[in-house]
N, C-alpha and C positions, 0 to 999 in steps of 0.2 A: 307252259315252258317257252312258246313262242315269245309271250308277254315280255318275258326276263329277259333273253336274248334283246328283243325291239329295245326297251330300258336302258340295258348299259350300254347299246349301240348309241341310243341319243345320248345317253350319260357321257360318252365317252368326246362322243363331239363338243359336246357343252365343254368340258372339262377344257378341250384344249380351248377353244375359244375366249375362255374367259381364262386362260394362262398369259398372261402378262406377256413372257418371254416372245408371244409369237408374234406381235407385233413391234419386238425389237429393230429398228435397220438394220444392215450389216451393210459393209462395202465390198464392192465385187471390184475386183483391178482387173483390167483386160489388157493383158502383153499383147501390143503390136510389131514388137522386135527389139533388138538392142544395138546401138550403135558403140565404138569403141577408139573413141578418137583422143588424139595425144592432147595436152592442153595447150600446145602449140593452134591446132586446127582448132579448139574449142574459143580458144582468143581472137581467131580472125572469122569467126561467123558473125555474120551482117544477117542485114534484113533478107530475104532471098534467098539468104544459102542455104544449100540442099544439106542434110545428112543422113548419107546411107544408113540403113539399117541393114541386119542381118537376115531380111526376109523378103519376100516376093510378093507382091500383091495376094496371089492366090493360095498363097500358104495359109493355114487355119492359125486363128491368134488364141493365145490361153488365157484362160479365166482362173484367177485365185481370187481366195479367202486367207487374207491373212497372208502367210507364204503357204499355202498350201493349195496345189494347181486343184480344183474341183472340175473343169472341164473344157472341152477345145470347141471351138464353132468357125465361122464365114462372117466375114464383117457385110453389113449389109445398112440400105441405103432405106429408110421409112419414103411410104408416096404416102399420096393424102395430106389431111389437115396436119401431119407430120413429114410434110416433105424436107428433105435435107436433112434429119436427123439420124446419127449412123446406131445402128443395133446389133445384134450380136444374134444369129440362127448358129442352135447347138448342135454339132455333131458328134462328142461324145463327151458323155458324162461320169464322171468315179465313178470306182463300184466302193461300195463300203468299207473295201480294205484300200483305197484311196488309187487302185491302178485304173490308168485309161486302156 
């Protein structure tokens, strides 16, 4: 009985791994705020100019799929052989019925 259990255990891994779909991409969009400017101000931005956004440096930014937020995190800074590169540490993720 052990046997059959160990079986569709590996069965089941194999299965997904050689499903196609899991090595689909997907894009993840990470909201870092939004700005709301007349197309007045939108016509006189130069090089240099600032536009406020609706958020705060230490605000959490959101992570969607598609338009559907999947989760919040802290924007954050790679060191190492990835220094300068910004990434995303999550701090809360959907539940299955899609609330944070």
């Amino acid at each position: 009985m052990g046997d059959s259990q160990d079986s569709r255990a590996s069965g089941s891994g194999q299965d997904r791994a050689a499903n196609p779909f899991t090595r689909v991409p997907i894009e993840v969009r990470v909201s870092v705020g939004r700005a709301h400017p007349t197309v007045r101000e939108l016509l006189q931005l130069t090089r240099d100019s600032i536009l406020q956004l609706d958020r705060r440096v230490e605000d959490p930014v959101d992570l969607f799929v598609g338009d559907k937020l999947i989760a919040r995190g802290q924007l954050e800074e790679l060191s190492g052989d990835q220094a300068g590169q910004l990434a995303v540490r999550l701090t809360e993720v959907a539940a299955d019925n899609g609330d944070l």
